[in-house]
C-alpha positions in Angstrom: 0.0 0.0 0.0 1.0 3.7 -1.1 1.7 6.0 1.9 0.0 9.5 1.6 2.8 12.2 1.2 0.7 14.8 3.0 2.3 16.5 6.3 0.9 15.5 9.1 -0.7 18.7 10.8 -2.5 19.2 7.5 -4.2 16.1 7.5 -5.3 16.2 10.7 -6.5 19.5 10.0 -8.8 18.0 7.3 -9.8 14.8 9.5 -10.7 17.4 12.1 -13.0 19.2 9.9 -15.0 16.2 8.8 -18.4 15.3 10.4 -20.1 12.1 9.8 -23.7 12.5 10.0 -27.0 11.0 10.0 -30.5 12.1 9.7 -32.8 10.2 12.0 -36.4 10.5 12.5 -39.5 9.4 12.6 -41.8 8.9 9.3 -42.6 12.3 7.9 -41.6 13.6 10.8 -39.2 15.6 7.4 -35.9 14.6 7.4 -35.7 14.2 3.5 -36.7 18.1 3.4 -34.5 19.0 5.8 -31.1 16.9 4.1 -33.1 18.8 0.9 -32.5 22.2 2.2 -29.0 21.7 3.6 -27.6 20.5 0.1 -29.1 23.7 -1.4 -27.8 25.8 1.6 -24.5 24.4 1.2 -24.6 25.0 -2.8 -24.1 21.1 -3.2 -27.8 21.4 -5.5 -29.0 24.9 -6.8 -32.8 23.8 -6.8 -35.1 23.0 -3.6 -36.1 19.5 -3.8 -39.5 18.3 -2.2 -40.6 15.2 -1.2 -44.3 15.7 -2.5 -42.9 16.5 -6.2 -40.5 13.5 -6.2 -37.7 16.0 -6.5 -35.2 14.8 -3.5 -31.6 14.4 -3.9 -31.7 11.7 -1.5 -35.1 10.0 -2.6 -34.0 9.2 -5.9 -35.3 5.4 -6.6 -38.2 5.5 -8.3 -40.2 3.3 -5.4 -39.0 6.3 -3.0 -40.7 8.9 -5.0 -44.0 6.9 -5.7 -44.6 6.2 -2.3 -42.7 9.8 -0.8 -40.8 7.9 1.7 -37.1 7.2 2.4 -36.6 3.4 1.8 -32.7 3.1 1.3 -30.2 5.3 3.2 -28.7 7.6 0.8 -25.5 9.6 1.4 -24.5 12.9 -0.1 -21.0 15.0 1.0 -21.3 19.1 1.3 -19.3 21.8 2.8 -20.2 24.3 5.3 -17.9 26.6 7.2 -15.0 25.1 6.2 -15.8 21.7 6.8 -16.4 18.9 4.8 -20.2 17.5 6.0 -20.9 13.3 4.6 -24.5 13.0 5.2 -26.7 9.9 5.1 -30.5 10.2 5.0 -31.8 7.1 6.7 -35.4 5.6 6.1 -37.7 6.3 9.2 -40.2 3.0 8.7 -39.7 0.3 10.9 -39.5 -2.3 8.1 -36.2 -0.4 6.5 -35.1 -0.3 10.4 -31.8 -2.4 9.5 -30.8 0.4 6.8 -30.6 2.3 9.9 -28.8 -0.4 11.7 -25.8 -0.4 9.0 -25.3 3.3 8.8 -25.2 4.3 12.3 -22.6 1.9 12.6 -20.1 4.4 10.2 -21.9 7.3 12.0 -19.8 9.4 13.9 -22.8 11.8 14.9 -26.6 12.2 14.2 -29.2 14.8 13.8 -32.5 13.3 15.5 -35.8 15.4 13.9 -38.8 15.6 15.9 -42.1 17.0 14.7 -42.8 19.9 17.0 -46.8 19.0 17.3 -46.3 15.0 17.7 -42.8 15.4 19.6 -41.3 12.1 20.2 -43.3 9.5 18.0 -42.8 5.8 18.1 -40.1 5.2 15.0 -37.9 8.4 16.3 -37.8 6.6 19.8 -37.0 3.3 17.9 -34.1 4.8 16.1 -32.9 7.0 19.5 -32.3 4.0 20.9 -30.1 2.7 17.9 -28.1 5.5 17.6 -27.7 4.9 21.4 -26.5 1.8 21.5 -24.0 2.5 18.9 -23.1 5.2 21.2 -23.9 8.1 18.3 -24.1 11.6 19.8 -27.3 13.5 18.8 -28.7 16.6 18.2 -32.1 17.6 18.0 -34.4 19.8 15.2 -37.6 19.9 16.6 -39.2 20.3 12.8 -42.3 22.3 11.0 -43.0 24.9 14.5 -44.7 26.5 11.5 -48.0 24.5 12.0 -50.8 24.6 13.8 -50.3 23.3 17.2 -47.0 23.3 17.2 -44.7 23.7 20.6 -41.1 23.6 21.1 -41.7 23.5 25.0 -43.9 20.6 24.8 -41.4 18.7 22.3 -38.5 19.3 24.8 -40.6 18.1 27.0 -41.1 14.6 25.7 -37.7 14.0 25.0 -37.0 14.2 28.5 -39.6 11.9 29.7 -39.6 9.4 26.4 -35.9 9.5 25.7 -34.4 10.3 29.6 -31.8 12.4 28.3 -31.2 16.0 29.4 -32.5 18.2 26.4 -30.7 21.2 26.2 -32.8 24.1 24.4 -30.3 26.5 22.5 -33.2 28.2 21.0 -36.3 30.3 21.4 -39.0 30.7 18.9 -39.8 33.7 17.2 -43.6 34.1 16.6 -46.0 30.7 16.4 -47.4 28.3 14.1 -48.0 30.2 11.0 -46.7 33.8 12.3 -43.4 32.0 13.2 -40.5 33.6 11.7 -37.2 32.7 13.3 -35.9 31.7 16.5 -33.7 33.7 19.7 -30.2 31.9 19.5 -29.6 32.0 23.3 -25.9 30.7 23.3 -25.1 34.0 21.2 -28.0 36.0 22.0 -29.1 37.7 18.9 -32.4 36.9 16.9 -32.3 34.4 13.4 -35.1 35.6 10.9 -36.0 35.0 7.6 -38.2 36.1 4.9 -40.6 35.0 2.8 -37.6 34.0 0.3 -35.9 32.0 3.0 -33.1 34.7 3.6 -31.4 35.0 6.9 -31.3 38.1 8.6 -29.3 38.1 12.1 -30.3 40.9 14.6 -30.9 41.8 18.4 -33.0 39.9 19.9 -36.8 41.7 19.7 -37.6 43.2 23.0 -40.8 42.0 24.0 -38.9 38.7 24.2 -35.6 40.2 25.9 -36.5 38.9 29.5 -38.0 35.8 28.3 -34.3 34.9 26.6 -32.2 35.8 29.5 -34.1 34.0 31.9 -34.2 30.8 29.7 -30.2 31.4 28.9 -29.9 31.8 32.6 -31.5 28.5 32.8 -29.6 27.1 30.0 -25.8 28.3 32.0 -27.1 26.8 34.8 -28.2 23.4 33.5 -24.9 23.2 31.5 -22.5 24.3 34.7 -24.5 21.4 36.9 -23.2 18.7 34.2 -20.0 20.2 33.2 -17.5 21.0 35.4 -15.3 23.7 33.8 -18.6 25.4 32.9 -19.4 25.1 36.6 -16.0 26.7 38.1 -17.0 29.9 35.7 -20.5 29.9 36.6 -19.7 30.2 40.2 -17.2 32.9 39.4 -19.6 35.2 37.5 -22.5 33.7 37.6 -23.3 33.2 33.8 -21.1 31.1 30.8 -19.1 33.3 28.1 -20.5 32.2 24.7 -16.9 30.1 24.4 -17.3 28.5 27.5 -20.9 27.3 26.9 -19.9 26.2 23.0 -17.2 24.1 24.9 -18.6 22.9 27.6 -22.4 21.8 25.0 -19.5 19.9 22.3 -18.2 18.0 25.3 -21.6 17.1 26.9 -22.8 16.0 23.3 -19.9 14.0 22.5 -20.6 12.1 25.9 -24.6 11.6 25.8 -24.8 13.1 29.1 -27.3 15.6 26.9 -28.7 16.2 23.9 -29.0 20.7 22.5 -32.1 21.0 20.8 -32.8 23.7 18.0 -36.1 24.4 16.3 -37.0 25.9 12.9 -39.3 24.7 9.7 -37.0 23.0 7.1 -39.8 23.2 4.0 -39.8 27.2 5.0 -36.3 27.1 4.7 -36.3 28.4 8.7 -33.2 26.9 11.2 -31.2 25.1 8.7 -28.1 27.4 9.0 -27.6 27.3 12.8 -28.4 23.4 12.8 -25.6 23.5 10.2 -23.5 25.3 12.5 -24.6 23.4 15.6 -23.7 20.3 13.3 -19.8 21.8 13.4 -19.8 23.1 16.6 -21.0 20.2 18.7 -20.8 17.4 16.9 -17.8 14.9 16.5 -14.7 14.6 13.6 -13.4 11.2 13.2 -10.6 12.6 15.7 -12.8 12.5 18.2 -14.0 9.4 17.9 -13.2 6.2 19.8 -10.7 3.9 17.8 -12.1 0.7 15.9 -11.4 -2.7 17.5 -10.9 -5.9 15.6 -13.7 -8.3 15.7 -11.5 -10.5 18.1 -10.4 -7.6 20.2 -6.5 -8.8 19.4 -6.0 -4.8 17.8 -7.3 -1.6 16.8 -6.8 1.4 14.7 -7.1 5.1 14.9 -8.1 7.7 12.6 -4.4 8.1 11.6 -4.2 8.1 7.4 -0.4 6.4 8.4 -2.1 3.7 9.9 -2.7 0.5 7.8 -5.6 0.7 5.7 -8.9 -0.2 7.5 -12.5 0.3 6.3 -16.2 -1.3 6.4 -18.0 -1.8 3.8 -22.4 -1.1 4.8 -23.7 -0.6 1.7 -23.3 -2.6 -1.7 -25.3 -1.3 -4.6 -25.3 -2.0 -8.7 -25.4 1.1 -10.7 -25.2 2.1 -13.9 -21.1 2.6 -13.3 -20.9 -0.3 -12.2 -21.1 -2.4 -8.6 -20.3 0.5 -5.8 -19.5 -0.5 -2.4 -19.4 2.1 -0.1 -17.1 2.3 2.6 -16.2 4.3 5.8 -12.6 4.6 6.4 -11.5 4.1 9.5 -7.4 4.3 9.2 -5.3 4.5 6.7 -5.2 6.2 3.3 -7.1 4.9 0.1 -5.8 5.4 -3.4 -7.1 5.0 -6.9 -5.3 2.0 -8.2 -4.9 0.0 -4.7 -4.8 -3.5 -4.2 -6.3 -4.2 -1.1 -7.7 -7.6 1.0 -11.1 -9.1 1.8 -11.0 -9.9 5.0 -13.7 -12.4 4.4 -13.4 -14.0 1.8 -9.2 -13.8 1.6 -10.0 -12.2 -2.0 -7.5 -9.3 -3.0 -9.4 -6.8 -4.7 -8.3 -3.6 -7.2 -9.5 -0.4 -6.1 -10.7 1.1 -10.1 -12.4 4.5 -9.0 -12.7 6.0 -5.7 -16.4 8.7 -5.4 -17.5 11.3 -3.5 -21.0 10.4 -3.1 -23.7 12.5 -4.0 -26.9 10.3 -3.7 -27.3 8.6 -6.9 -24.6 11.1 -8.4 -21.1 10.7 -7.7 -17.6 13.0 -8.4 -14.6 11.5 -8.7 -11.4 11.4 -6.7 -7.8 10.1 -6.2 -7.8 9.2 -2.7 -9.5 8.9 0.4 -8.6 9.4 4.1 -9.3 8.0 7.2 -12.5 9.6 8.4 -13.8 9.5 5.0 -17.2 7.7 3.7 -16.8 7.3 -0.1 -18.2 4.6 -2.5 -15.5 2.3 -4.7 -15.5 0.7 -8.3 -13.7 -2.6 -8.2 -14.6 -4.8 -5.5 -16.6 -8.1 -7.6 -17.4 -10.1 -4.3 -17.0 -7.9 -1.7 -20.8 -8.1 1.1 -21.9 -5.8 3.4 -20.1 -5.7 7.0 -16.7 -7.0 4.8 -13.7 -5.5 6.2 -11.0 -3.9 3.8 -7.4 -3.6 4.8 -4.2 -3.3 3.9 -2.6 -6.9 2.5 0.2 -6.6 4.8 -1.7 -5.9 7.9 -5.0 -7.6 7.9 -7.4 -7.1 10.4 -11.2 -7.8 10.6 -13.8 -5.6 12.3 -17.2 -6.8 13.6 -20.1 -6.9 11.2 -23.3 -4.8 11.6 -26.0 -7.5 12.9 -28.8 -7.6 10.7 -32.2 -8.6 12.2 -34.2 -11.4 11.7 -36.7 -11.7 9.1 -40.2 -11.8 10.0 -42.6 -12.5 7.2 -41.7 -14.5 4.3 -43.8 -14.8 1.0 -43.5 -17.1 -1.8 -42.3 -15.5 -5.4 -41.6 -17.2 -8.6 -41.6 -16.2 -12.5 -45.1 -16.2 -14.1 -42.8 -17.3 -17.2 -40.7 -20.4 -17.2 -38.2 -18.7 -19.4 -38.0 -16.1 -16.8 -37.0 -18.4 -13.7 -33.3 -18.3 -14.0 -33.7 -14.4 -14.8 -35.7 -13.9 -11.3 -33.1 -16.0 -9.3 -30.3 -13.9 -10.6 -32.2 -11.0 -9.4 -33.2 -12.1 -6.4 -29.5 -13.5 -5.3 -28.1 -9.8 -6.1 -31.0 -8.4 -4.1 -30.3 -9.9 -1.0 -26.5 -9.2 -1.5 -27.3 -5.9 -1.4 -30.0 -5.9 1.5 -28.8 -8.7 3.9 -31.9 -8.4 5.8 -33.3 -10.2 3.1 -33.3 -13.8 3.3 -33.6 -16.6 0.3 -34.6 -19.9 0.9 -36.4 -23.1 -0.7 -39.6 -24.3 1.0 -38.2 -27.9 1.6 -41.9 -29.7 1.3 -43.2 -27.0 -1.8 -39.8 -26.1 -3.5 -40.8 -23.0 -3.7 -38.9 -19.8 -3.6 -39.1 -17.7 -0.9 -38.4 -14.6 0.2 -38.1 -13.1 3.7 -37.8 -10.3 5.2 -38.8 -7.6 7.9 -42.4 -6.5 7.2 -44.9 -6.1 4.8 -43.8 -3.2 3.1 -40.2 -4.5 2.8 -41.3 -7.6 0.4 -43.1 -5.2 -1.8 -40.6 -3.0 -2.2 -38.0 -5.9 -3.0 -40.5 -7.3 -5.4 -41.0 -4.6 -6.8 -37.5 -3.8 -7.2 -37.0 -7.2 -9.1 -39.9 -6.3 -11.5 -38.1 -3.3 -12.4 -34.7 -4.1 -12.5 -34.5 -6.7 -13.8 -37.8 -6.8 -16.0 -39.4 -10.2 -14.6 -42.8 -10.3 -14.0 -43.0 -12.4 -10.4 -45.8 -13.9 -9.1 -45.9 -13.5 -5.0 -47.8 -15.9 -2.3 -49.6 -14.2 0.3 -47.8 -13.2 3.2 -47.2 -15.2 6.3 -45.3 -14.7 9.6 -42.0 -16.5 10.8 -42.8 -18.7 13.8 -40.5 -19.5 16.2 -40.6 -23.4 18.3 -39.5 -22.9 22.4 -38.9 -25.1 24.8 -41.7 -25.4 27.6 -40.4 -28.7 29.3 -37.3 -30.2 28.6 -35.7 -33.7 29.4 -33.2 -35.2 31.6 -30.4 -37.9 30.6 -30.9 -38.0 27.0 -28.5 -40.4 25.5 -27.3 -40.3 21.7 -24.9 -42.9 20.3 -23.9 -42.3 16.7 -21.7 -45.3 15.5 -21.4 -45.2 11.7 -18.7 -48.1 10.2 -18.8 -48.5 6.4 -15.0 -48.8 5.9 -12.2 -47.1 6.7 -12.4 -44.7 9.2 -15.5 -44.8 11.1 -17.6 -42.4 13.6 -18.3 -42.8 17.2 -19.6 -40.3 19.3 -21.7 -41.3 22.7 -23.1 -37.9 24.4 -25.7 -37.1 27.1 -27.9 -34.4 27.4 -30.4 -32.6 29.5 -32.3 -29.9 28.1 -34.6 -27.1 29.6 -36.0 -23.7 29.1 -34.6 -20.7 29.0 -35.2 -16.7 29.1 -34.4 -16.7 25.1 -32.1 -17.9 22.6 -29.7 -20.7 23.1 -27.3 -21.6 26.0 -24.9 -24.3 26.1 -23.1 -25.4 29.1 -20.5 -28.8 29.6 -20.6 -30.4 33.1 -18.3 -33.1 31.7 -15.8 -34.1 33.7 -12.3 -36.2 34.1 -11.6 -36.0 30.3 -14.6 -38.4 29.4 -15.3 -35.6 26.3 -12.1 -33.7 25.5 -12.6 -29.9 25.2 -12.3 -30.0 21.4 -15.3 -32.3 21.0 -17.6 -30.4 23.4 -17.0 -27.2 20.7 -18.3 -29.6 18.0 -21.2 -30.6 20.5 -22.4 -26.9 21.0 -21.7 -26.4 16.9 -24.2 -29.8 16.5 -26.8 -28.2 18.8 -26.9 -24.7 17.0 -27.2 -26.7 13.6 -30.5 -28.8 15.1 -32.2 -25.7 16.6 -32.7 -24.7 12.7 -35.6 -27.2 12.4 -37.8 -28.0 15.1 -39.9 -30.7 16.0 -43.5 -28.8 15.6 -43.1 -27.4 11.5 -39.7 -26.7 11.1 -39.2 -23.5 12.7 -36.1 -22.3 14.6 -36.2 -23.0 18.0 -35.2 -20.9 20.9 -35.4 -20.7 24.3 -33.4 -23.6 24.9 -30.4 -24.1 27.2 -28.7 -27.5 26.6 -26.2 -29.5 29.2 -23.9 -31.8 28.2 -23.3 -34.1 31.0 -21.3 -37.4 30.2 -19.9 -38.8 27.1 -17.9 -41.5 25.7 -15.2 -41.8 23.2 -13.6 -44.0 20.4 -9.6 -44.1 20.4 -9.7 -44.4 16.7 -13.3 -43.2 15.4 -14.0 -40.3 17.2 -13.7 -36.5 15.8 -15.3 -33.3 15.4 -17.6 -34.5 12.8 -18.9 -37.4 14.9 -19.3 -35.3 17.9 -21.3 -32.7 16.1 -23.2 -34.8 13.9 -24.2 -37.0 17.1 -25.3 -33.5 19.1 -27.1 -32.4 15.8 -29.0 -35.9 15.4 -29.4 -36.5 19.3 -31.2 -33.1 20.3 -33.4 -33.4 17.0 -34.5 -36.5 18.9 -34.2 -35.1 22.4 -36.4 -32.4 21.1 -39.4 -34.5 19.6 -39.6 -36.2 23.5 -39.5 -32.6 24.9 -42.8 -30.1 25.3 -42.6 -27.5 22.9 -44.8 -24.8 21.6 -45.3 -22.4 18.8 -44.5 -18.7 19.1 -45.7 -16.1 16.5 -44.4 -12.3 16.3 -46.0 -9.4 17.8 -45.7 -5.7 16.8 -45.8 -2.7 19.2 -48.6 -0.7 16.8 -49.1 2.9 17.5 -52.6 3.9 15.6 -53.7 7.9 15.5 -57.1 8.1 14.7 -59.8 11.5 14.9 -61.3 11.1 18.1 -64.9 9.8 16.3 -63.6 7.0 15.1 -61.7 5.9 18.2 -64.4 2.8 19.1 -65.1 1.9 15.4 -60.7 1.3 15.8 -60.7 -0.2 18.7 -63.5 -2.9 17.6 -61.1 -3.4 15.0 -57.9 -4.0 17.3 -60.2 -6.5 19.6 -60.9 -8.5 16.3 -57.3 -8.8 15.7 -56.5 -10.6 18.7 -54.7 -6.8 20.3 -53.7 -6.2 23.5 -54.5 -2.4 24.0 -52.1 -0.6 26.5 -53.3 2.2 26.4 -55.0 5.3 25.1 -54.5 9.3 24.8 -55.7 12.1 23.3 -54.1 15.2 21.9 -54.4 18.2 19.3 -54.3 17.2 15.1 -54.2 19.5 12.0 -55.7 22.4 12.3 -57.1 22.0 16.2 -58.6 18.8 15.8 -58.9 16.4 18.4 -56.7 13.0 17.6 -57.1 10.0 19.7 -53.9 7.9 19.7 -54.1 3.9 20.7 -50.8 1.2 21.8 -51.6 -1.9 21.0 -49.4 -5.3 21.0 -50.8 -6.7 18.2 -49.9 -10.5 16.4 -47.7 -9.6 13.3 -49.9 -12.0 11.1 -53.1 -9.8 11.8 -51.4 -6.4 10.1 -51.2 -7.8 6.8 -53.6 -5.5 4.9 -54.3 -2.9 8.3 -52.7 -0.1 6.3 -56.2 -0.3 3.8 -58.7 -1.1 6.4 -57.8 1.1 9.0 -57.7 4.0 5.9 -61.4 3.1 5.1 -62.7 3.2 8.5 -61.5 6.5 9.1 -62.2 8.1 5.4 -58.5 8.0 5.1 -57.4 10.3 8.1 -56.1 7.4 10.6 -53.0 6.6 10.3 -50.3 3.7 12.4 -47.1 3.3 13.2 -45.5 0.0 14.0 -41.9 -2.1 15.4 -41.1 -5.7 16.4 -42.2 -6.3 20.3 -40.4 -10.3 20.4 -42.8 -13.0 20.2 -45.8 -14.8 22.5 -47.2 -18.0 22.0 -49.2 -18.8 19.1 -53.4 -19.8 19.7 -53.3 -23.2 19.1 -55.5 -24.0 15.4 -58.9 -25.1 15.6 -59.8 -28.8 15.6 -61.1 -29.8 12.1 -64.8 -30.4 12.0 -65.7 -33.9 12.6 -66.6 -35.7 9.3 -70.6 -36.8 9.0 -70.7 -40.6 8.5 -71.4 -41.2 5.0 -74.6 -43.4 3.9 
């Protein structure tokens, strides 16, 4: 690998002036318009796109624009201020949740938009708590304070009590629903406004709201110097923050999580994007400021040094029209056009042709990338999602993003025989790019089928294959993926797999008990004085994974197992691996079928806002689909209107077609929100009628 000839201090100058981001929200909560309006503010586009025109940067797939949702996370670099901003708009439906997933793993920081009449809303809470565990620091736009109903208090507010972090409020709004015009920036104290052609106009702050900004800056020095002790030491000392100290003291609060600064403006009125720009820079984390990447095994790990050995992840594979881009976030090292560089999963060495700066579904080319960077690559022919690439000479391997497990799977074959080899092709590159998608063959049908993590996800992959690749499919009604768990295991379960049919033969003797547990699998070995040597007991809990696959009840993965091996026996000559996990895979299969198991189907947590007057009419509904209602509130809707909004854990299977029904029960004003709640068991089937004796 070539080694960049920069100097030092001025590539750490540049690495310092980068900021990953991502835009996270809630559906329509208007993340798309607000990546929109910063990629006009920052000259990247010269026209406004909007969502409702199909004119987005970022929503360029033609399914995105149809339906005016985000379904795949797009990325797009900009400048502001001297910085260099890499932005990825992420999908806010819960079915495109593991686009999410994968992104805010090369996320170095995140802007979280909340509607300012809805506040926190079940999908923004849902992807908090992603970014959270990922350990992303956040931001907040509280969105559209244009409308009617709209309060930046009350969205404050239920950040705090929904999302337990300490919301910081950095501005004040300037006028109210439609007469709102620009908000108080309290850290500097001076008054943002703009017109009617969404021109910013900086000035003191107006005074009939003079006293009502000190006393909430007041507020804000003192909540900042209780959490921050440098802030605190000047606080005590003159008993307010300088600007400086408060910038400081808000950057190194954000960085940690201990809060979260929250700003406020309408992104389709073109209102608050420059100051979230600038509280983008100012509080938000470069790749310097990031922790350093571990390998998968924890043996080594790399900074964001471009000396370092070439590291980066590869989350995103598409096809294009240039040809197959992966896209990759550098996390050491220094790219260059022409590289050779290793596969860390497959062994592969792969040629580096073109290096892009991404711009959605637009691209500019470059010569190099740095660590810190998130670019997209021409070359790589087998390269998957969550692959490491590294330098030959110093391989490493970093820790894949987890994808989650599908949930509803349909059947999907070519109307046209000619067509089938044509769809399979399709399909296969499909879930290469989307590895939440899962292919399999129905083992009693030999069918095709497709999984995947809702409803809406299977259409849009479907439909994705149509036009692509110009096959017409034909797709099986939906159904859900049921899970098999233990309810009463066994004790002593003895397996002897002997298999002689010349040469080498296989002997494994093992003994099992089995029992319940929480979730998922457990293995323990009580095995003692040698009787199973250490390597075989590996190949035992290998065995027992491969068995849970297929269960007893319909061939569903099982879980909530924990297995003990308790005794063994072994063959001087014809024991191994093999025997040992073929015996463990054969011997709980059995063990299994003399257990008590029973069927578990998903559940959604569902979310439903209806007008109040149509709140029974729904909830009859709910009842008929087997729902569990937790609970019910009421609040303001568009223009005044009273909204009545419903939690239900609802059976996955009953949702299939709720999007239509719930639409014609409330003349198309109700709408719902749903994510995966784990699973219960499954009402067992009705008994078949009994047969009348014939004559």
């Amino acid at each position: 690998m070539r080694t960049d000839t920069t100097t030092t201090s001025t590539v750490t100058a540049d690495i310092a002036a980068v900021r990953n981001l991502g835009i996270l929200a809630h559906v329509d909560a208007g993340k798309t318009t607000v990546t929109e309006r910063i990629l006009y503010l920052t000259g990247t586009t010269h026209k406004r796109g909007e969502v409702h025109d199909g004119t987005t940067v970022t929503d360029f797939d033609p399914q995105e624009r149809d339906r005016g949702i985000t379904i795949f996370a797009a990325a797009v670099s900009c400048a502001w201020a001297g910085h260099r901003i890499n932005l990825i708009d992420t999908p806010g439906h819960v079915d495109f949740a593991d686009e999410v997933e994968r992104s805010l793993r090369v996320l170095d920081g995140a802007v979280a938009v909340f509607d300012a009449v809805a506040g926190v809303e079940p999908q923004s809470e849902s992807v908090w708590r992603q970014a959270q565990r990922h350990g992303v620091p956040r931001i907040a736009f509280v969105n559209k304070l244009d409308r009617a109903g709209a309060d930046l208090d009350a969205a404050v507010a239920s950040i705090r009590e929904r999302l337990h972090p300490h919301p910081l409020a950095v501005h004040l709004p300037i006028g109210a629903e439609d007469a709102f015009t620009g908000v108080v920036d309290l850290v500097h104290r001076r008054a943002l406004t703009w017109d009617q052609h969404g021109t910013l106009i900086e000035g003191p702050v107006p005074d009939h709201l003079t006293a009502q900004a000190a006393a909430r800056r007041h507020a804000l020095d003192e909540a900042v110097a209780e959490l921050n002790p440098e802030a605190l030491e000047e606080f005590c000392a003159h008993g307010a923050l300088s600007p400086a100290t408060l910038t400081t003291a808000l950057r190194e609060l954000t960085r940690t999580g201990e809060a979260v600064v929250v700003l406020g403006g309408s992104a389709y009125r073109n209102r608050g994007i420059e100051p979230l720009l600038d509280a983008a820079v100012a509080y938000l984390p470069s790749p310097l400021d990031t922790p350093p990447v571990h390998a998968a095994d924890h043996s080594e790990q790399r900074h964001a040094d471009p000396q370092q050995p070439l590291t980066a992840l590869a989350f995103k594979v598409t096809a294009a029209p240039t040809g197959r881009l992966t896209y990759l976030r550098l996390y050491a090292g220094t790219l260059h056009k022409g590289d050779t560089v290793l596969d860390a999963a497959t062994g592969r060495a792969e040629r580096i042709a073109r290096i892009l700066r991404i711009q959605a579904d637009r691209h500019t080319e470059t010569d190099h990338a740095l660590a810190g960077d998130i670019v997209a690559v021409i070359g790589p022919r087998t390269t998957r999602v969550g692959t490491t690439l590294c330098d030959p000479d110093h391989p490493i391997r970093l820790e894949a993003p987890v994808s989650a497990e599908p949930v509803v799977t349909v059947a999907i074959e070519a109307r046209r025989g000619e067509d089938t080899d044509k769809l399979t092709t399709a399909l296969a590159r499909l879930a290469e790019e989307d590895p939440s998608l899962r292919l399999a063959t129905d083992p009693e049908t030999g069918q095709r089928t497709l999984s995947g993590l809702g409803e809406l996800h299977l259409e849009v992959a479907v439909e994705k294959v149509r036009r692509d690749a110009g096959v017409a499919a034909a797709v099986g009604r939906p159904r859900v993926a049921l899970r098999e768990a233990l309810v009463e295991g066994v004790t002593g379960f003895t397996y002897r797999h002997a298999k002689q049919d010349g040469g080498a033969g296989q002997f494994a003797h093992i003994v099992l008990d089995l029992a319940p547990a929480p979730d998922g699998f457990a293995f323990t070995s009580t095995v003692t004085g040698g009787r199973v040597p250490r390597e075989y007991v590996q190949a035992v809990e290998a065995g027992c994974r491969d068995a849970l696959t297929e269960g007893p009840l319909g061939g569903h993965p099982v879980t909530g197992v924990s297995v003990t091996l308790t005794d063994g026996l072994t063959h001087p000559k014809d024991s191994s691996d093999l025997a040992f996990r073929t015996a463990a895979r054969l011997g709980l299969r059995q063990a299994l079928r003399a257990a008590r198991l029973h069927l578990l189907e998903p559940l959604a947590q569902v979310t439903v806002t209806v007008p109040q007057d149509a709140l029974g009419t729904v909830l009859g509904d709910l009842a008929a689909r087997r729902a569990t209602v937790q609970g019910t509130a009421t609040g303001p809707g568009g223009a005044g209107a009273a909204t009545a909004e419903v939690s239900a854990l609802v059976p996955l299977a009953e949702l299939f077609g709720y999007a239509a029904r719930l639409r014609g029960r409330t003349q198309g004003r109700g709408t719902f929100t749903t994510r995966p709640a784990g699973y219960a068991p499954a009402p067992k089937p009705a008994p078949a009628p009994a047969q009348a004796p014939a004559n």
